[in-house]
C-alpha positions as a Markdown table, in Angstrom:
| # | Residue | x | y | z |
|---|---|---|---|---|
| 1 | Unk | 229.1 | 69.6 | 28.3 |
| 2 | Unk | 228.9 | 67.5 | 25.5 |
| 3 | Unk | 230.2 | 68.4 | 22.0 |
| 4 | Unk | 229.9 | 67.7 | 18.6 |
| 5 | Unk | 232.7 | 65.7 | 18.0 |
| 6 | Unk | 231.7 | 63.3 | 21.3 |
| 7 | Unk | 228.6 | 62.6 | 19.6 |
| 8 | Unk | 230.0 | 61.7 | 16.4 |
| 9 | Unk | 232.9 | 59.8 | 18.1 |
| 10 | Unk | 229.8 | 57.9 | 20.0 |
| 11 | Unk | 227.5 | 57.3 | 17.0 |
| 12 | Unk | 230.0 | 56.0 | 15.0 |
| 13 | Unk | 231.4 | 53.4 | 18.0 |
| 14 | Unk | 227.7 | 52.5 | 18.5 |
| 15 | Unk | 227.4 | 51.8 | 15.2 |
| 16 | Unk | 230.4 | 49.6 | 15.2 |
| 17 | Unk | 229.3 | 47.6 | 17.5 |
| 18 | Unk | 226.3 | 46.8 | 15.4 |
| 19 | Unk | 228.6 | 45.8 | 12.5 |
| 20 | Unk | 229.0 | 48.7 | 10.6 |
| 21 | Unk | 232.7 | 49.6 | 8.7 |
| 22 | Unk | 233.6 | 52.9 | 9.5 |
| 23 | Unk | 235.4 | 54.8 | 7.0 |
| 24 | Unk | 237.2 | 58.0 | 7.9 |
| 25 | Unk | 236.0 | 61.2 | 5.5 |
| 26 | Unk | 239.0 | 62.0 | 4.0 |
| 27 | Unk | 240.2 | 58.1 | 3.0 |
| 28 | Unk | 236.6 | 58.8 | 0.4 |
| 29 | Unk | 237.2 | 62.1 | 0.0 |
| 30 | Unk | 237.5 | 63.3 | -3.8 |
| 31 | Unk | 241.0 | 64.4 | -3.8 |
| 32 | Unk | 241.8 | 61.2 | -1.4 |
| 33 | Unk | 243.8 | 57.8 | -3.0 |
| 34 | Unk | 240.4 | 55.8 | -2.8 |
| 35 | Unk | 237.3 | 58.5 | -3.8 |
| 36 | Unk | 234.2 | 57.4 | -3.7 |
| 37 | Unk | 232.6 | 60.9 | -4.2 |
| 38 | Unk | 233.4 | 63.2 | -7.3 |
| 39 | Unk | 232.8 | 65.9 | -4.8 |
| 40 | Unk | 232.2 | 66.6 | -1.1 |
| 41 | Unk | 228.9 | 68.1 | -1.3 |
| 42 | Unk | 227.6 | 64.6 | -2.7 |
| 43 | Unk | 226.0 | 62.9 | 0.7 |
| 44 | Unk | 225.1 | 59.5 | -0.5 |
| 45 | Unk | 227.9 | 57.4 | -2.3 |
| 46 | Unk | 226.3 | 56.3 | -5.1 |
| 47 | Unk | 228.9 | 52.8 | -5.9 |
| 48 | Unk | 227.8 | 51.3 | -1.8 |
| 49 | Unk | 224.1 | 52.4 | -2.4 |
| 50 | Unk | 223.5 | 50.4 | -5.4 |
| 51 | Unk | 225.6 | 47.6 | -4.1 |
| 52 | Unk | 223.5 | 47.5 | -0.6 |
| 53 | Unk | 220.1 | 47.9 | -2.6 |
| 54 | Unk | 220.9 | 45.0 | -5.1 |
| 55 | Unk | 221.7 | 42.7 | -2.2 |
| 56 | Unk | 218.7 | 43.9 | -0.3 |
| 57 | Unk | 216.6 | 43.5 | -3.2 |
| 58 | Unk | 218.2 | 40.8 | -5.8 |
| 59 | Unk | 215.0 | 40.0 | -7.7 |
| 60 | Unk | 214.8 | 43.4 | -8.9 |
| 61 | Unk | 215.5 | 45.1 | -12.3 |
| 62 | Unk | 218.9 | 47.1 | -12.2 |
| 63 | Unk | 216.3 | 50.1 | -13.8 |
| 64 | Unk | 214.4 | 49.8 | -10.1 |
| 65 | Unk | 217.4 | 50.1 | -8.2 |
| 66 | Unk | 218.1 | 53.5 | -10.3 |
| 67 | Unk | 214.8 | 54.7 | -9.8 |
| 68 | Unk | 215.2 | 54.0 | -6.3 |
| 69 | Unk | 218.8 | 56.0 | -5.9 |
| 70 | Unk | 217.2 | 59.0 | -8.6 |
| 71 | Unk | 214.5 | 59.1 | -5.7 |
| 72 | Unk | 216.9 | 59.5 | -2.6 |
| 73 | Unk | 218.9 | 62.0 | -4.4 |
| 74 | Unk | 216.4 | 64.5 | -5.3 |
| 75 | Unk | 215.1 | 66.3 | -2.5 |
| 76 | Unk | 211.0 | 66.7 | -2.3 |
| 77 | Unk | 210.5 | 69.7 | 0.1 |
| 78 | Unk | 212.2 | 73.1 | 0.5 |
| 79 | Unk | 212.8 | 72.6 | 4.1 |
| 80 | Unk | 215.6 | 70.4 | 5.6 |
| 81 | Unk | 213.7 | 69.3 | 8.5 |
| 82 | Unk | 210.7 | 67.9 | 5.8 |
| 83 | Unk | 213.6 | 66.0 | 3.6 |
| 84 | Unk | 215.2 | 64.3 | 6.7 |
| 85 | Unk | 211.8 | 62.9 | 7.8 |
| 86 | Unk | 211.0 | 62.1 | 4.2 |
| 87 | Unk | 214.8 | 60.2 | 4.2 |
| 88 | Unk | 214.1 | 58.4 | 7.0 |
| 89 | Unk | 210.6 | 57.7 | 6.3 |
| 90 | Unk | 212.0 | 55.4 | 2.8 |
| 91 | Unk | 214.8 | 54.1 | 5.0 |
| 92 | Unk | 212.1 | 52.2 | 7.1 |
| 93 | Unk | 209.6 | 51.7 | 4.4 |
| 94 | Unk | 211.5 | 51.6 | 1.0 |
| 95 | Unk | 211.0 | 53.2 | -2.0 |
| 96 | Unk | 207.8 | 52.2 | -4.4 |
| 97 | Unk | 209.4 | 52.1 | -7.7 |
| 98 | Unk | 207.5 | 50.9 | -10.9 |
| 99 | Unk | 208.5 | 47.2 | -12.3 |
| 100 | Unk | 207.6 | 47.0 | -16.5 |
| 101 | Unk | 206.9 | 43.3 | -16.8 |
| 102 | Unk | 205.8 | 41.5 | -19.9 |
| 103 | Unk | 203.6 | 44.6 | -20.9 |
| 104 | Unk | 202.0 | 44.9 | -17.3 |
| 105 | Unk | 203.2 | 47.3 | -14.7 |
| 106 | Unk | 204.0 | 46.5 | -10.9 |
| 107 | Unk | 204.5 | 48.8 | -8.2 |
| 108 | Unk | 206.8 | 47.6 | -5.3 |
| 109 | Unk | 208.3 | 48.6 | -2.1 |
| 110 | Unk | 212.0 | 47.9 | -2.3 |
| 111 | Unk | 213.9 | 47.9 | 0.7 |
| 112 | Unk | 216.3 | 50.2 | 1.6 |
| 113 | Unk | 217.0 | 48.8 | 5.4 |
């Protein structure tokens, strides 16, 4: 039988071999030399996400790329299962964010992928 840790060990070789860096836990942990998380409960690390989104999405306004991360932080449902489908819904279509551009207002998609 499978367990836990054999599917995290295979996720994260899978991912790997797409490209990915893999970072142990504890080298970003909060009490670790490098943190990248004030504490552990914090899921997204806020420094790489705003990197990743302003390389995604250069042409946009550091204020969209906030909006965008204030979006993905703050849950919408009460149930787990609705804010993981919700999650993965803006990773594949990005997050519609409001663009203030001499005194007219766009709406666009970032990406997030």
């Amino acid at each position: 039988m499978i367990n836990e840790d054999q599917v995290e060990q295979l996720a994260i070789e899978w991912f790997q071999e797409l490209g990915y860096e893999y970072i142990h836990g504890y080298d970003i942990a909060p009490d670790s030399q490098t943190p990248e998380r004030t504490k552990y409960q914090e899921v997204l690390l806020h420094v790489r996400l705003k990197n990743a989104l302003i390389k995604l999405n250069p042409t946009l306004p550091i204020t969209a790329i906030e909006e965008a991360i204030d979006r993905l932080k703050k849950p919408s449902f009460p149930s787990l299962i609705q804010n993981n489908r919700e999650f993965h819904k803006i990773l594949l279509e990005g997050v519609l964010v409001e663009i203030k551009k001499e005194d007219r207002t766009k709406r666009r998609a970032g990406q997030t992928h």
